[in-house]
C-alpha positions as CSV (number, residue, x, y, z in Angstrom):
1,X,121.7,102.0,81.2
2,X,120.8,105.5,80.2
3,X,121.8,106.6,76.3
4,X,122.2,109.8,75.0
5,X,122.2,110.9,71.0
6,X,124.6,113.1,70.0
7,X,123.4,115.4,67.9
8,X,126.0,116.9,65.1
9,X,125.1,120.4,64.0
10,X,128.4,121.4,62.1
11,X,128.6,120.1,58.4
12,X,132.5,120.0,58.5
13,X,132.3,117.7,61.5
14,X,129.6,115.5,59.6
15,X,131.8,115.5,56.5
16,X,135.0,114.3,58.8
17,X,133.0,112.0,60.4
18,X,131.4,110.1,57.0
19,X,135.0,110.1,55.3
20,X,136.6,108.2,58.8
21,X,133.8,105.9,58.4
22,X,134.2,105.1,54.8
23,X,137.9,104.7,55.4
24,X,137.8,102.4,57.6
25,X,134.9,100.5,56.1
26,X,133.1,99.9,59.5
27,X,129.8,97.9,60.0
28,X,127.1,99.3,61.7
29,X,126.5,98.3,65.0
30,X,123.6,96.1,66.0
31,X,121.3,97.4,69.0
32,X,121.1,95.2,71.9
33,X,117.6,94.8,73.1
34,X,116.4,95.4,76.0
35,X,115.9,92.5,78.6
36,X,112.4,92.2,79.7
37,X,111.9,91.4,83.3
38,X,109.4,88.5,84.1
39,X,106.9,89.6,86.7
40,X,106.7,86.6,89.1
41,X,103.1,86.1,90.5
42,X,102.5,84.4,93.7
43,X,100.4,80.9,93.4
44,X,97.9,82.7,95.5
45,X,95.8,85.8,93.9
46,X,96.5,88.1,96.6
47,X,97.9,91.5,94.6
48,X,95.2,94.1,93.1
49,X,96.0,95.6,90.2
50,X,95.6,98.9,91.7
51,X,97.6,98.2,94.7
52,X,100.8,99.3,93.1
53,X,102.4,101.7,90.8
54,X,102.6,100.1,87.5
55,X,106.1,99.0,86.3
56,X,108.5,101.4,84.0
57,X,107.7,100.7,80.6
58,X,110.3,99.3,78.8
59,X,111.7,101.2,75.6
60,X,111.1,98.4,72.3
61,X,111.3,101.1,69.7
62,X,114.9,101.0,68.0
63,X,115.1,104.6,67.7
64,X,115.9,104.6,71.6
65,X,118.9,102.3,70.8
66,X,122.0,103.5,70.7
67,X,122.3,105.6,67.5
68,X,124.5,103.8,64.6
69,X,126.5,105.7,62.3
70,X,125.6,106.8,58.9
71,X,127.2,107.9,56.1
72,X,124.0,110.2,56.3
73,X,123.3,111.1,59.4
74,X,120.3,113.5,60.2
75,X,120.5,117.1,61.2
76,X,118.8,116.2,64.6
77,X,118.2,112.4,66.7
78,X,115.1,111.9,68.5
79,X,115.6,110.5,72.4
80,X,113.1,108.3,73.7
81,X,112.6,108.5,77.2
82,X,110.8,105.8,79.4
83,X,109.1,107.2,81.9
84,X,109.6,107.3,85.5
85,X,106.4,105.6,87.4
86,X,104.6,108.8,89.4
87,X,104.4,108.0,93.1
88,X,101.0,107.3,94.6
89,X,100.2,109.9,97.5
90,X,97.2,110.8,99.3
91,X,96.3,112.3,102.6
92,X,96.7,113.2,105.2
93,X,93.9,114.9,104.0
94,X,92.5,116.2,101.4
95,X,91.2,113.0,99.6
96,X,89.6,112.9,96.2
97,X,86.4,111.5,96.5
98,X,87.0,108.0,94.6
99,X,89.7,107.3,97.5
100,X,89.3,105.4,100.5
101,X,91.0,107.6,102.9
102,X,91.8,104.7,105.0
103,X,94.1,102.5,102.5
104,X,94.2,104.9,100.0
105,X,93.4,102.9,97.2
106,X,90.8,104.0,94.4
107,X,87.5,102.3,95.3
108,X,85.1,100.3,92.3
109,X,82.1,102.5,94.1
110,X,82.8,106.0,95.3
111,X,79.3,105.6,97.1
112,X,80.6,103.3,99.8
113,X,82.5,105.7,101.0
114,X,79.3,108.1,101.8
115,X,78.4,105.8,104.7
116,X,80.4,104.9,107.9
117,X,82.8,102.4,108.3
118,X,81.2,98.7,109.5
119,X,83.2,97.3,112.4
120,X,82.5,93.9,113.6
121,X,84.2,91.4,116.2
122,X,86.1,88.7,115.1
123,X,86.8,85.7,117.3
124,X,90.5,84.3,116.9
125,X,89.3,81.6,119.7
126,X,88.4,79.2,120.1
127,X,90.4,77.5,117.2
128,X,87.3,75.6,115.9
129,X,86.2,78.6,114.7
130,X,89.1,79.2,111.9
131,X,89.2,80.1,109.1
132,X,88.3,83.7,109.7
133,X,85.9,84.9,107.4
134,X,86.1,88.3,105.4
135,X,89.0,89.6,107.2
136,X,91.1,90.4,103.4
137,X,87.9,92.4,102.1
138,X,88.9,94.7,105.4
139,X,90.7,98.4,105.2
140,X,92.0,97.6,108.5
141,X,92.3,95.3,111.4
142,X,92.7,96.2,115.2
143,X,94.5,92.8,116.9
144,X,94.3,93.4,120.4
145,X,94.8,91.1,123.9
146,X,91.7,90.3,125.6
147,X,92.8,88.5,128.1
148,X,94.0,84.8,129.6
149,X,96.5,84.7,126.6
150,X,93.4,85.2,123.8
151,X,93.0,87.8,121.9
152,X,90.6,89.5,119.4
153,X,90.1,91.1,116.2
154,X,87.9,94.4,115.4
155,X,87.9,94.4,111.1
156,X,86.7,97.4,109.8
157,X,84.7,97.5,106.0
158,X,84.5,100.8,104.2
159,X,85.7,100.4,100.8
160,X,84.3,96.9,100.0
161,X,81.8,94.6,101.8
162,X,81.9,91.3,102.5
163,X,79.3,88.4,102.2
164,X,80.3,86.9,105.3
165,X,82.5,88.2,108.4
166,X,83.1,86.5,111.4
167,X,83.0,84.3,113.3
168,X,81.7,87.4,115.4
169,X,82.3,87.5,119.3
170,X,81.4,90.0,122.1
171,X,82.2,93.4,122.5
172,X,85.0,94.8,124.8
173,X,85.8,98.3,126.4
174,X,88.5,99.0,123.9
175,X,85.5,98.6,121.2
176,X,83.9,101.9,123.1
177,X,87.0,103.6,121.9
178,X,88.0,102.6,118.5
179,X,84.4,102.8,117.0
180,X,83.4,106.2,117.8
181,X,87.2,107.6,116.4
182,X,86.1,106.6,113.1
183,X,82.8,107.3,113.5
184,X,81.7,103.5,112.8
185,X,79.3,101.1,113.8
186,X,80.0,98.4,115.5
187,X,78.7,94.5,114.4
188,X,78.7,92.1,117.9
189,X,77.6,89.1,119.7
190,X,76.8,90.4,123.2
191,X,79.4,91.6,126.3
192,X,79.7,91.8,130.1
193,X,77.1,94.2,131.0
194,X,79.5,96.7,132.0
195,X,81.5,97.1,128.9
196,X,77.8,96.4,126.8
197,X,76.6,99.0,128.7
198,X,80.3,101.6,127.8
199,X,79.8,100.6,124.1
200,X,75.7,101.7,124.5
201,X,76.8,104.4,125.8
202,X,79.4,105.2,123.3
203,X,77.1,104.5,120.0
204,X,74.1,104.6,121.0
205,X,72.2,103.0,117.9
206,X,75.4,102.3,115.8
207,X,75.7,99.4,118.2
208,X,74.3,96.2,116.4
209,X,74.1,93.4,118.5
210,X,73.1,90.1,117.2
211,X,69.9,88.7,117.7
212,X,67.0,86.1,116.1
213,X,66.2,89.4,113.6
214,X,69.2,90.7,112.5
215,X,69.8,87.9,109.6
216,X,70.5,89.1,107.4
217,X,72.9,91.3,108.5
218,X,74.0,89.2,111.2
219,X,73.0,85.5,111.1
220,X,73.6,81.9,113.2
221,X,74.9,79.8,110.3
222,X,74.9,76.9,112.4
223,X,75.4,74.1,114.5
224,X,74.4,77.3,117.2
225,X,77.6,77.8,118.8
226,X,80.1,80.3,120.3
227,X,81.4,80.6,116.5
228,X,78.3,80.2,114.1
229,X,77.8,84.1,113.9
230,X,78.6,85.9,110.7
231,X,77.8,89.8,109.3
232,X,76.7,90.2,106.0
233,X,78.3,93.9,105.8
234,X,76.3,95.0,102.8
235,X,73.1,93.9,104.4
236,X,74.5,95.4,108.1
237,X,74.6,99.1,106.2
238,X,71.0,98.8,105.3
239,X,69.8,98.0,109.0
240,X,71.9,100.9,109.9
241,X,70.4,103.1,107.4
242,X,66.9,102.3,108.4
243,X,67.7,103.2,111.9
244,X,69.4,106.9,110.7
245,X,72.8,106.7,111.3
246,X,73.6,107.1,108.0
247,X,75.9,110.6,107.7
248,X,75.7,113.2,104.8
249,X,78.5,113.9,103.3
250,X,80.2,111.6,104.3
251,X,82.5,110.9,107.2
252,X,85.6,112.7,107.9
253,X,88.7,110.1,108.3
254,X,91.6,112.4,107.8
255,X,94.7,111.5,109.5
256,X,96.4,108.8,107.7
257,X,99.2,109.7,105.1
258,X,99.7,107.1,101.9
259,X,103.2,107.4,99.6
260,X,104.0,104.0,97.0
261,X,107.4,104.8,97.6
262,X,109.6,103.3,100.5
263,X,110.7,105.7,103.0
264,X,114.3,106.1,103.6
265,X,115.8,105.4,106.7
266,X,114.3,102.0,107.4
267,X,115.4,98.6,109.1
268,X,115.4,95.3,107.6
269,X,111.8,94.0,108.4
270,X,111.2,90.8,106.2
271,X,109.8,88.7,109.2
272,X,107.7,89.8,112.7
273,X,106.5,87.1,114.7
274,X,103.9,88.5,117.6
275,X,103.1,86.7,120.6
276,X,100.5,87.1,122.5
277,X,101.0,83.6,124.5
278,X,103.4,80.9,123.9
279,X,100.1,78.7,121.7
280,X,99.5,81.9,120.2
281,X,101.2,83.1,117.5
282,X,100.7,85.6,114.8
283,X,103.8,85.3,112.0
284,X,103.9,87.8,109.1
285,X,106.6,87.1,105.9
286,X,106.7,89.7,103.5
287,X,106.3,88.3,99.5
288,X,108.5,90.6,97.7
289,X,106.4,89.4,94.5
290,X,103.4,90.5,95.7
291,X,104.5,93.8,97.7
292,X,102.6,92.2,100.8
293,X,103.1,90.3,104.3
294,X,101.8,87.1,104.0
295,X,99.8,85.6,107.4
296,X,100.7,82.5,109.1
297,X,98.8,81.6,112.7
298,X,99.4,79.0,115.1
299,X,98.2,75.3,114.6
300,X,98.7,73.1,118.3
301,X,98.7,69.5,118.4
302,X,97.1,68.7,121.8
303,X,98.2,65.0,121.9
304,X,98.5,63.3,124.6
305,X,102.0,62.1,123.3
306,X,103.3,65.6,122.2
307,X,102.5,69.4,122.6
308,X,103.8,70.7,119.0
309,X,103.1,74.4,117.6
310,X,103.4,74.5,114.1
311,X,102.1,77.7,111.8
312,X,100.2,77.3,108.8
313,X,98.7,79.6,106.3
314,X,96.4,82.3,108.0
315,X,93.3,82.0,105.0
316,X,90.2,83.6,104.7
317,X,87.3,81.1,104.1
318,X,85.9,83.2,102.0
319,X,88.5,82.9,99.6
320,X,90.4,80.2,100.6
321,X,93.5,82.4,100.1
322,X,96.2,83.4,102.4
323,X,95.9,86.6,103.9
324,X,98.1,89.2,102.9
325,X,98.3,92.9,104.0
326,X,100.3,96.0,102.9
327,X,101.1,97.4,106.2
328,X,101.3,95.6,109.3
329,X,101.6,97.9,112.5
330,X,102.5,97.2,116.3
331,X,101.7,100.1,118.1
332,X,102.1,99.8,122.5
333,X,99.5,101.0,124.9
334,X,98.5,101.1,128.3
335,X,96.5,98.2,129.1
336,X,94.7,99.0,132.5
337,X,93.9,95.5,133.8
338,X,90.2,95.4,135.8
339,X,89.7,91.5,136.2
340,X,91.6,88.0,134.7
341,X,90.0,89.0,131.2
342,X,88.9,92.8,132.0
343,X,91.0,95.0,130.3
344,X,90.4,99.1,129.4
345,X,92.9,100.2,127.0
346,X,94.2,103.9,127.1
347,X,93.6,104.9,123.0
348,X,91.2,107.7,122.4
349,X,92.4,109.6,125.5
350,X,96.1,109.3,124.7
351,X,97.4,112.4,123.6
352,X,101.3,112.3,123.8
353,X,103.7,110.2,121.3
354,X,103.4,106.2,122.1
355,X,106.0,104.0,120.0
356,X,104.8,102.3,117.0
357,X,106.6,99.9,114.5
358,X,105.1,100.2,110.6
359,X,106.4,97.2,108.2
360,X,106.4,97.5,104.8
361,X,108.1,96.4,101.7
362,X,110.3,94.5,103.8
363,X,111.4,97.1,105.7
364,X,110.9,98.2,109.4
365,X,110.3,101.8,110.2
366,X,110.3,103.5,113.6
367,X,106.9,105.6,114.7
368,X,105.1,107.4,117.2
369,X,101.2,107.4,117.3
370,X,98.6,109.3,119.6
371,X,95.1,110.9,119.9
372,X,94.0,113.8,118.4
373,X,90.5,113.3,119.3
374,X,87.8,110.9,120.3
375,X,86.6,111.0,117.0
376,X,89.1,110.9,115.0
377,X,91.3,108.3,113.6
378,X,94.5,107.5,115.3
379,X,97.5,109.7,113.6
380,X,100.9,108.0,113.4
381,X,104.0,109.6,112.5
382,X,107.8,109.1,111.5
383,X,110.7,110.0,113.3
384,X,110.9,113.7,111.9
385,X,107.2,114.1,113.7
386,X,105.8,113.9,109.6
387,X,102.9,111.7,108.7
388,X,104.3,108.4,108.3
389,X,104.3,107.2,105.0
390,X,101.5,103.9,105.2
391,X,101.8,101.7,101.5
392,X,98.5,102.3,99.7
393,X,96.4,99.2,100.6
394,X,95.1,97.5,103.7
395,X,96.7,97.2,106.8
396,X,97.1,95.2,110.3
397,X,97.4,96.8,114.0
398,X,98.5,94.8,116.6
399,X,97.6,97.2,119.9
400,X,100.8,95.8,122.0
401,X,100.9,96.4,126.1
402,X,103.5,99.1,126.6
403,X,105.7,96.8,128.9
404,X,106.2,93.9,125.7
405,X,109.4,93.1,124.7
406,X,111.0,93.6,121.1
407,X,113.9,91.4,119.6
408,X,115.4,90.8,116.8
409,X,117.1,87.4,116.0
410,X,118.4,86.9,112.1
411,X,118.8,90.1,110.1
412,X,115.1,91.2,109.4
413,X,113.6,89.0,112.0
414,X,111.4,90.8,114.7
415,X,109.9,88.9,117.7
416,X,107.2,90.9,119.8
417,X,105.7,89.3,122.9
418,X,103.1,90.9,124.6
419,X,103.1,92.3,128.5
420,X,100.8,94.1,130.4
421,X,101.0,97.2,131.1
């Protein structure tokens, strides 16, 4: 409730006034405090305190009551006024130099941001391999179909490292485009010669496959297996720099647009499930005490009794805490099909307006998205063709086939299945 002080600057007024009061032989009135809110934090430590505005203070100091009558009262009341929180916004370019221009958060070092973004694969299959590992230290993460119902993550570091990412997989054609548009390097375990040899091609020496010498950047943790491959990211930058691919300033990532305040116009968009196969399921619930969508993944009982998909907590074994993201983006594509699990994916070469979907805060918001170069990062926008307004903090972009379907059940609900084209 707002208050306001009357202030009383005629004395004949203020004489009325104290002989009404004495007349009547009133009380003064006692000020109501103010009811504190309690801030509610998740049993998981997901929220940094940077991630969001701070709260409004609240006004304790009894001059900002409502003012009580006195047979005295001043020539002039102060009015204490609590102060609106300022809304975070950076980009779409311009960004000061402490601010990673990809979640548009403050970073602890400025200096990371000097070097290029680390990009490594991350295998979501076979299951033996979960829990991922590092994917909540990442700015972003590309989710994208790879074929036979499977698909594959592409985490990218820039404002923190991570001890351990992974487990690390092989490289695919889409890699050969998302790398070079923000002028990354890429962290992988191997690929079909012909998409090895587009990814070469595309990076030249910012290509880091793993080998017996990488560790420590990349190393076989053991039992030597399809999932016993991690990147140390920190360690990854300093092979990198060895070989020269370091770049002075530092890179140029301008395109993406950050506002702490909800946009207007918005769906109800508490809940997307995304399917890329029946057994396998990505479900994100946004936390309203936390600001963030919470990750839950698939868990399959392959009795022989019973088929049963259950979800379960999506953690990061680094942390052994759920993940949770302040954006999470489906964006559709054209998936060009080549072979049962050979797919090139039209990204850095599509220039007109593709659909996109941005959640946040609970709250689904219509978007376009296209090229504006091969290196440069993709550029989404609203429905007034204006940057779309991303929540400071990391994000998650499922790369949808154009042709996948979109429903919504309950209120808030969104089911996305995937389908080629």
């Amino acid at each position: 409730m707002k208050r306001q002080t009357i202030v009383v600057k005629s004395s004949l007024v203020v004489m009325l006034l104290v002989m009404i009061l004495s007349a009547c032989q009133a009380k003064p009135v006692t000020p109501t405090p103010d009811v504190l809110q309690t801030i509610v934090e998740q049993t998981l430590s997901v929220l940094m305190p940077s991630d969001t505005p701070a709260p409004p203070a609240t006004a304790t100091n009894p001059a900002s009551a409502t003012p009580v009558a006195s047979a005295t009262p001043a020539a002039t009341a102060t009015v204490t006024i609590t102060p609106t929180p300022t809304a975070v916004v950076y980009g779409p370019s311009n960004f000061p130099s402490n601010v990673d221009p990809l979640t548009g958060m403050v970073v602890a070092d400025p200096n990371l941001l000097a070097r290029r973004p680390e990009m490594i694969k991350v295998a979501n299959f076979p299951r033996n391999g979960r829990p991922h590992a590092g994917l909540s230290s990442a700015d972003i993460v590309f989710d994208y179909y790879i074929g036979e119902g499977a698909n594959r993550f592409l985490a990218m570091f820039y404002g923190q490292d991570t001890t351990q990412a992974g487990p690390m997989r092989s490289g695919r054609y889409i890699d050969a485009d998302l790398v070079p548009m923000y002028q990354g390097i890429l962290g992988f375990i191997g690929a079909w010669l012909p998409e090895y040899n587009a990814i070469v091609d595309a990076l030249g020496a910012r290509a880091f496959i793993g080998t017996e010498n990488t560790c420590p950047a990349i190393c076989d943790v053991g039992p030597t297996n399809v999932t016993s491959k991690f990147s140390n990211t920190a360690a990854l930058q300093t092979v990198a720099q060895k070989r020269g691919v370091e770049i002075d300033p530092r890179p140029k990532l301008d395109g993406m647009f950050f506002n702490s305040t909800t946009p207007q116009g918005g769906k109800p968009g508490q809940k997307v499930m995304v399917e890329f196969y029946s057994k396998n399921l990505s479900d994100w619930h946004y936390d309203p005490a936390s600001g963030k969508y919470l990750a839950w993944i698939e868990n399959v009982d392959n009795t022989p009794q019973e088929n049963l998909i259950g979800m379960i907590p999506m953690v990061d074994r680094n942390t052994n805490q759920q993940l949770a993201f302040s954006n999470v983006v489906v964006m559709f594509a054209t998936y060009n099909q080549l072979a049962l699990a050979v797919h090139k994916v039209n990204i850095a070469q599509s220039f007109s307006m593709n659909k996109a979907i941005l959640y946040r805060d609970g709250v689904a918001i219509d978007a376009t998205w296209k090229s504006v170069g091969m290196y440069q990062p993709i550029q989404f926008f609203d429905a007034n063709k204006q940057p779309l307004a991303f929540k400071p903090g990391n994000s998650w972009i499922f790369i949808m086939g154009q042709a996948s379907s979109i429903q919504q059940g309950n209120p808030g609900e969104w089911d996305i299945k995937f389908s080629l084209p």
